[in-house]
N, C-alpha and C positions, 0 to 999 in steps of 0.2 A: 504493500500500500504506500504510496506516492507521501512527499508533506503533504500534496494538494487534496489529497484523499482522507487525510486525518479528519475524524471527528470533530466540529467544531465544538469550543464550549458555550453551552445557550448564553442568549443575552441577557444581561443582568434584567431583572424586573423590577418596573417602574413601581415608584412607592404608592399606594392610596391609603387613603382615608382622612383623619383628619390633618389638618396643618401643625406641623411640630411647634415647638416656642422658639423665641429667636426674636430680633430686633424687628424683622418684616413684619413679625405675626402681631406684635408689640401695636404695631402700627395700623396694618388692618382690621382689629380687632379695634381703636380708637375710632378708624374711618365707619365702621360696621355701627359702633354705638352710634358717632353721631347722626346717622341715616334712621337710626330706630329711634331715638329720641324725638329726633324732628318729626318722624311719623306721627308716631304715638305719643308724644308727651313723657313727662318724667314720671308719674305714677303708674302710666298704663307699660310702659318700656321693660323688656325683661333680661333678665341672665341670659337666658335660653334661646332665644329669638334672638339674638345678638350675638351667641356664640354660632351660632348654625349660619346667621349672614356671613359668619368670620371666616367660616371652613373649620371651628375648633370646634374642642371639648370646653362644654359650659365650667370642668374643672377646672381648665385653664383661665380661665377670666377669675377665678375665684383663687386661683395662684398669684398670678400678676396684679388685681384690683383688691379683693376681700368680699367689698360689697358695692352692690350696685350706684349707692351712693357716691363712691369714690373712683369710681369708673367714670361716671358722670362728670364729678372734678376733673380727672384728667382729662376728659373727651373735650371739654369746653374751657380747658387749661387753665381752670383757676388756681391760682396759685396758695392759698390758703384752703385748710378745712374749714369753714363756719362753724360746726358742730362744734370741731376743737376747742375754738375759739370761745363760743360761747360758754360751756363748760366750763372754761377756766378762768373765766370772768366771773360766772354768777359763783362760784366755788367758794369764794372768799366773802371777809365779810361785807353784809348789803351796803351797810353806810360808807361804804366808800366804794361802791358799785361803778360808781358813774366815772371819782378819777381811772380807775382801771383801762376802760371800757375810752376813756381822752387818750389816754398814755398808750393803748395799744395801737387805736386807729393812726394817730399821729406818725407811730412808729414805725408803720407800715406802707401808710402812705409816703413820706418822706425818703426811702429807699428806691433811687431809679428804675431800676429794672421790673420790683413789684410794682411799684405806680404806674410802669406802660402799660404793664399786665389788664391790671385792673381796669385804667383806663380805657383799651380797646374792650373790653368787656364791656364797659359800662357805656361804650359809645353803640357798638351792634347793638348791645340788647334794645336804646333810644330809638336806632331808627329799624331791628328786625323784630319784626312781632311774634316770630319764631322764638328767637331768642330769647326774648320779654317772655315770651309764656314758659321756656320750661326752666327759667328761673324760678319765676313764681313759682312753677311747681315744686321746684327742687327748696325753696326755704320754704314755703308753706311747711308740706311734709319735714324734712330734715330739721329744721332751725326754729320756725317761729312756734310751730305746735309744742316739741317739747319743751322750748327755754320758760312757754307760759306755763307750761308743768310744773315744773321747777321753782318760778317766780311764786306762784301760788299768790296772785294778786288779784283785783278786780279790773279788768279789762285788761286783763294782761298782753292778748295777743294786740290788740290796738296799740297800747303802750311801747311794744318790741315793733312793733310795725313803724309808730311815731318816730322810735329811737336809730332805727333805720334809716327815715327820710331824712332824720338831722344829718347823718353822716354821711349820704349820698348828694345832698346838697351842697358840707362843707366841699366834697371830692372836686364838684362841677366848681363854684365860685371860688377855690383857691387853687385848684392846678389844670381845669380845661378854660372857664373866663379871665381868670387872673382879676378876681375884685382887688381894689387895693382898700383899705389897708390890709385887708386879710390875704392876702397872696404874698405880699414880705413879712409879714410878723413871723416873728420866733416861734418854731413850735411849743414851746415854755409858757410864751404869752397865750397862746391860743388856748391853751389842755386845761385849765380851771374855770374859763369859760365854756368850753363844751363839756365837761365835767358836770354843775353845774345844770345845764340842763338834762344830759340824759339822767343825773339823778336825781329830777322830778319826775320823769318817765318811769322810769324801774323801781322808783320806794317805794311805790302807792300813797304815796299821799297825795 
């Protein structure tokens, strides 16, 4: 028998089923969530439906993410947990709820890189109503339900919601309009005036 006559050896077989882990899958699994969020919204959005858009196993997403919540953050690249956030604000104690809650926002914003972050978020969401909505959904659920738990106050979630629009306000009037005087002030000078008020929002009184 010739070389040419030698038995070939078969050709490797192609791999199926699902998509292995890896930087790719990292990423199509991001692209996959935010296709099913925008469907369906953040309450209706699942694990499962997301992993099968991805080519994975839904245990993968629960390797890489944990939970859907934080899947979500990354899909729409928030750069903070809220959850966290909140948590370790109300933790401590209430009478001084509010400097915390000045001290942390201040502290966050003022860091270039997270304030672009934020900023491009908080501009889409303005003018994508896509966006706008599965925000809300995601702090409804996530943030404002259980912090009024927690808070155990009367109008609680209005109050977290109020205490909210303070901060989203200061965002836009000192680092997207540039009011003056509040766009150069010191964040020192700023933090006991917003202080201050969110803790009339959070004491109940």
């Amino acid at each position: 028998m010739t070389s040419a006559e030698q038995p070939q050896p078969p050709a490797p077989r192609k791999k199926t089923g699902r998509r292995p882990g890896g930087a790719d899958t990292r990423r199509t699994v991001l692209e996959a969530a935010r296709a099913e969020f925008a469907a369906r919204g953040y309450e209706k959005a699942s694990m499962r439906a997301i992993a099968r858009a991805a080519g994975v196993d839904a245990a993968l997403l629960h390797h890489y993410f944990g939970s859907k919540d934080r899947l979500f953050l990354a899909a729409l690249e928030v750069p903070i947990d809220p959850r966290v956030v909140v948590g370790q604000v109300l933790a401590g104690d209430r009478a001084t709820v509010g400097e915390r809650v000045a001290g942390f926002v201040l502290q966050l914003w003022e860091q270039p890189e997270t304030r672009d972050r934020m900023l491009a978020l908080l501009r889409t969401a303005a003018t994508n109503e896509q966006v706008a909505l599965l925000m809300r959904g995601f702090m409804a659920t996530e943030v404002v339900a259980p912090a009024a738990v927690e808070l155990g106050i009367p109008q609680a979630e209005l109050r977290i919601e109020l205490m909210m629009s303070q901060i989203v306000g200061l965002a836009m009037a000192r680092y997207v309009i540039g009011v003056e005087p509040l766009a150069s002030a010191a964040p020192a000078e700023v933090a006991p005036l917003l202080a201050r008020t969110v803790q009339g929002y959070l004491s109940g009184n």
